[in-house]
C-alpha positions in Angstrom: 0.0 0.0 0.0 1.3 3.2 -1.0 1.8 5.6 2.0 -1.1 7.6 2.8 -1.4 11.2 4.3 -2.9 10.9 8.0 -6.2 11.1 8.6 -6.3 13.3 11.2 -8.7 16.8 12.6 -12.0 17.2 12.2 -14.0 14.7 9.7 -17.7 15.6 8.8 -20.0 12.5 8.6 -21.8 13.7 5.8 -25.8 14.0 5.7 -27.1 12.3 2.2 -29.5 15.2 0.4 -32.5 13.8 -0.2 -35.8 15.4 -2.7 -39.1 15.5 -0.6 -40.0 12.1 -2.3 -37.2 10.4 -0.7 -34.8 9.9 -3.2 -31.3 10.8 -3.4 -30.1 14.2 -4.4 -26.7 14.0 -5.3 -26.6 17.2 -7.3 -26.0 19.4 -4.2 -22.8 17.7 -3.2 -20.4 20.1 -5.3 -22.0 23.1 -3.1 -21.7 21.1 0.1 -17.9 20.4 -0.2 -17.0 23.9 -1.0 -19.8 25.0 2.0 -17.4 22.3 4.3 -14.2 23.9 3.2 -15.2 27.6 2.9 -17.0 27.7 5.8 -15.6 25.9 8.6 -11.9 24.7 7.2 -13.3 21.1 7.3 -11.1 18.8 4.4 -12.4 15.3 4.7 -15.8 13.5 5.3 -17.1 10.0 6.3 -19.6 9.1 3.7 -22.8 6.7 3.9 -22.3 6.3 7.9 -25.0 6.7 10.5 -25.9 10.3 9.6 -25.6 9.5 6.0 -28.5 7.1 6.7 -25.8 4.3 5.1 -28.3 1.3 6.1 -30.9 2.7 4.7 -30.1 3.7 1.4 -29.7 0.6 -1.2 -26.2 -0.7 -2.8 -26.3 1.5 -6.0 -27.7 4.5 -4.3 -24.7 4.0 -1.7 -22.7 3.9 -4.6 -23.8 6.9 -6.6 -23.1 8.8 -3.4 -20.0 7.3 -3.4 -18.8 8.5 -7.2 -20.4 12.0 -6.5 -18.0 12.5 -3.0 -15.2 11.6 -5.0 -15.7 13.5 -8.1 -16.9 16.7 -6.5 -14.1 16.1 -3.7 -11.1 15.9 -6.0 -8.1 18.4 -5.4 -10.1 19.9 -2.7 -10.9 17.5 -0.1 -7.8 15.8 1.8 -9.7 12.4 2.4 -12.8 10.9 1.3 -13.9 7.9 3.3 -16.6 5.7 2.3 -18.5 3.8 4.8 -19.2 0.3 3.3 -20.8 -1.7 6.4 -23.5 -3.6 5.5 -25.5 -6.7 7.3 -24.6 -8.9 4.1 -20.9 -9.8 3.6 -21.2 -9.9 -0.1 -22.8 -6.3 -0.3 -19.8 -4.9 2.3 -17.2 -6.8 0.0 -18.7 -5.3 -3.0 -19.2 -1.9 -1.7 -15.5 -1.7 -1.1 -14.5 -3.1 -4.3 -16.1 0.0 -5.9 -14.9 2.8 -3.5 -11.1 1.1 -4.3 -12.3 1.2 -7.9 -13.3 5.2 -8.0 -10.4 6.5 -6.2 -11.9 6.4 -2.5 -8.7 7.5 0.1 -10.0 4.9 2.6 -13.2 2.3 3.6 -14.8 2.1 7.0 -16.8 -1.0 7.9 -19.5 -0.9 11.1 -20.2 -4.1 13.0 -22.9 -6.0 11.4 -25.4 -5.8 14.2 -28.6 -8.3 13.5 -26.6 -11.3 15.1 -25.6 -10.6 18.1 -24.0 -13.8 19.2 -20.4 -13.3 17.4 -16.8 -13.1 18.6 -14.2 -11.0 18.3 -12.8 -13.6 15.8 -16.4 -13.8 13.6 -16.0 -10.1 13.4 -12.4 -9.6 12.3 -12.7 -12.2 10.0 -15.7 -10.5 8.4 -13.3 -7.0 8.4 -11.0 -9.0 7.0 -12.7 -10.2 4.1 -14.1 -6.7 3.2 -11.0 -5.2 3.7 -9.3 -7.4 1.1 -11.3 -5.9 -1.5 -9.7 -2.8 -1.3 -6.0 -3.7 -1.0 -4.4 -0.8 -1.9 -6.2 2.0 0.7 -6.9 2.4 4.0 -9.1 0.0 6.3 -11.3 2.0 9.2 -12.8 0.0 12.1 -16.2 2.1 13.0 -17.3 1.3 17.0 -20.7 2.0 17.9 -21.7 -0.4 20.5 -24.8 2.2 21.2 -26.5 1.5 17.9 -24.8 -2.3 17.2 -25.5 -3.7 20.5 -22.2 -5.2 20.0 -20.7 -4.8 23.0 -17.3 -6.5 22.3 -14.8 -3.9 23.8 -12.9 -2.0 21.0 -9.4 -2.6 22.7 -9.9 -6.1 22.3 -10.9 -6.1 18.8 -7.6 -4.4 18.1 -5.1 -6.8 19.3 -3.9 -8.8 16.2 -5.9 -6.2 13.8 -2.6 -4.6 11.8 -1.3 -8.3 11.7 -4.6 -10.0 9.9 -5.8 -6.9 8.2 -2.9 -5.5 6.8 -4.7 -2.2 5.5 -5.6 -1.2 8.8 -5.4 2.3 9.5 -7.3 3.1 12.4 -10.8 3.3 14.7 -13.7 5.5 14.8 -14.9 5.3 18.1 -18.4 6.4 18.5 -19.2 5.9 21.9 -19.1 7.6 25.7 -16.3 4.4 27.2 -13.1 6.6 28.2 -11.1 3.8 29.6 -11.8 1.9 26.4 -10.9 4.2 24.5 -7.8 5.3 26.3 -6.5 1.4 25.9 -7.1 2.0 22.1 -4.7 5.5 22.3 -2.3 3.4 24.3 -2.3 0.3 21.6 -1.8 3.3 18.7 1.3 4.5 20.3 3.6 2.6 18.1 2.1 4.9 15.3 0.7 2.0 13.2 -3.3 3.4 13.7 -4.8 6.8 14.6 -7.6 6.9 16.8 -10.9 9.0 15.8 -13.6 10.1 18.5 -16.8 10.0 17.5 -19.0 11.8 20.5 -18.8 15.4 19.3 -20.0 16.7 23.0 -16.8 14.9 24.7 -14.2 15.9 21.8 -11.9 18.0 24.7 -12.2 15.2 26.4 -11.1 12.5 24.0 -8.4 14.8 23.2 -7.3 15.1 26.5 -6.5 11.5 26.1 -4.6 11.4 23.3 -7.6 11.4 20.3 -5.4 12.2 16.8 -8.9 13.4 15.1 -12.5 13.0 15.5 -15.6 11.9 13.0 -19.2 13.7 13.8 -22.0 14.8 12.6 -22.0 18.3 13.9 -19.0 19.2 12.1 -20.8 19.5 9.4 -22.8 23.0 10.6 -20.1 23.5 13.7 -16.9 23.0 12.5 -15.7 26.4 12.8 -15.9 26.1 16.5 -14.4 22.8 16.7 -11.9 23.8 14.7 -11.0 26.5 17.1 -11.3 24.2 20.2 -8.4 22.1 18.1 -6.5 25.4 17.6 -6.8 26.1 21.3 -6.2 22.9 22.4 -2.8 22.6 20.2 -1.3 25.6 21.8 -2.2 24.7 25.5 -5.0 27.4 25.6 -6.5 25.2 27.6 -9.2 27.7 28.7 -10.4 28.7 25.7 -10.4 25.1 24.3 -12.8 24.5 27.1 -15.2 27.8 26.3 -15.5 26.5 23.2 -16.1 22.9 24.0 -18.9 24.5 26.4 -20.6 26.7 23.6 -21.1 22.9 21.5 -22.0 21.6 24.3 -24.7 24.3 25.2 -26.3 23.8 22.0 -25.9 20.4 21.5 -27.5 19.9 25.0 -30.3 22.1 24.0 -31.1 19.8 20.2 -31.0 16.7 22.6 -33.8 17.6 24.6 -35.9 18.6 21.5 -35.7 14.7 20.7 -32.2 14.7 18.2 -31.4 13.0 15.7 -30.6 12.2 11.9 -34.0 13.8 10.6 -33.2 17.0 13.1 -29.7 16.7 12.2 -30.3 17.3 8.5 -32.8 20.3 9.8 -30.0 22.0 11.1 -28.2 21.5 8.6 -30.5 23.0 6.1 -31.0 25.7 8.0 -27.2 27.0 8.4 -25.9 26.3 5.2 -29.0 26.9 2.9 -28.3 23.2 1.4 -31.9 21.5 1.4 -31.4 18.9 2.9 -34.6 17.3 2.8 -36.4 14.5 4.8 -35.2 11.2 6.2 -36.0 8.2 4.8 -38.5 6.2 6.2 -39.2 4.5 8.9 -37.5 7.5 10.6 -39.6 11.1 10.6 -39.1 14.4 9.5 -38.7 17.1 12.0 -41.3 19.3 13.6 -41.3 22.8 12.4 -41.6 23.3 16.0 -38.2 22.3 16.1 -36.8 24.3 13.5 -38.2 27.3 15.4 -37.2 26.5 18.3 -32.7 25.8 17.3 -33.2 28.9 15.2 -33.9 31.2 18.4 -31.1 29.2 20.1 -28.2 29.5 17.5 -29.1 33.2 17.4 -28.6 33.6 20.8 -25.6 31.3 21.0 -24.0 33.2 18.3 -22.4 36.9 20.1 -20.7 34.6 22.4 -19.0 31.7 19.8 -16.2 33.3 18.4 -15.7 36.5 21.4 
């Protein structure tokens, strides 16, 4: 495998456009990469994951995102990773044939989460075999016990990973477990892995412990302040990093009690950077206008004190 620029910073898990029908609306994605860049200094995305609405969406539709992330990304994104989980071995293995095939800079595969009775050694196997359909670019594992229900601890999963899956790059780590996630920081101190948190409310926190970059959702519409909370951070501000980390944390604290989640996050989204976003895909709702309402007032009162 040819060496690889590190994934590392801020990674927005990109929200698929959909029309008001439910299809796919790929024709946006030229304006949402320069609205990423331009806007918030964010260079790299995590496509077809959880707020991507990956499991929902079928194999060629996960695919014509795929192409359009690629093309629309070229010489202006620093990675494009394509999430190519699936329930089905065959899809996952096929799914990461393709991204290999248009020029993807790395695969991430979730834990395939309707059987719940597997091993660590069922799962890297499965890794393993997806991951070999992509030989040449970089293998992500993506932890999410909260939505998998597979509680295998991450830190275990990793020992023997590099050694079976040779591609292996690194972990997005989705979930609130410090101590497991601080054994995964101390297993990537040979410098073979990075280690991506995945809890956008607890970034400071993860970096605190050694976190090389982070994957969310809310980098997509608050990346500017994360990005400062990294700047911060990097130059032992330690104070401001924590203002800022308390400013995301104010609103996301406020979204969460409105009931949050993929069909609110693509509200949001919508609403600060003018991208229609549309609906969710069924069986999942669209949010309330209520709610709209209501994060409008909020993110105009949050926003004297962001960047002060």
């Amino acid at each position: 495998m040819a060496p690889q620029k590190k994934l590392q910073g801020l990674v927005a898990a990109t929200i698929t456009p959909m029309t008001q029908d439910g299809e796919i609306n790929p024709a946006v994605i030229g304006q949402y990469v320069d609205y990423l860049i331009n806007e918030h200094g964010v260079k790299s995305v995590f496509v077809n994951g959880t707020t991507g609405e990956g499991l929902s969406l079928s194999v060629q539709e996960r695919k014509w995102l795929a192409e359009e992330w690629v093309t629309k990304g070229k010489n202006k994104l620093d990675h494009v990773i394509i999430h190519v989980g699936a329930l089905s071995l065959p899809e996952s293995k096929e799914l990461a044939k393709h991204a290999a095939e248009i020029g993807a800079d790395g695969i991430a595969v979730i834990t395939p989460s309707f059987f719940k009775q597997v091993n660590k050694d069922g799962l890297v196997a499965f890794f393993r075999d997806v991951a070999s359909e992509a030989p040449a670019i970089p293998f992500y594992y993506y932890h999410i016990p909260p939505l998998t229900g597979i509680k295998i601890r991450a830190e275990e999963l990793l020992d023997g990973m590099k050694e079976q899956i040779p591609t292996f790059q690194g972990i997005k780590f989705s979930d609130t477990d410090l101590l497991d996630f601080g054994r995964c920081v101390k297993k990537s101190e040979t410098g073979q892995f990075v280690v991506l948190y995945g809890v956008d409310e607890q970034l400071l926190s993860a970096l605190v412990m050694g976190a090389t970059g982070a994957v969310g959702s809310t980098y997509n519409y608050l990346g500017k302040a994360n990005n400062l909370m990294l700047e911060a951070f990097a130059s032992r501000d330690y104070y401001l990093a924590q203002k800022y980390q308390v400013y995301i944390q104010e609103f996301l604290s406020f979204v969460i009690a409105q009931g949050f989640g993929v069909a609110q996050t693509k509200a949001v989204m919508t609403l600060v950077s003018g991208i229609p976003m549309g609906p969710p895909r069924l069986p999942l709702s669209n949010a309330s206008e209520d709610f709209i309402a209501k994060v409008k007032d909020k993110l105009e009162s949050l926003k004297n004190c962001a960047y002060s």
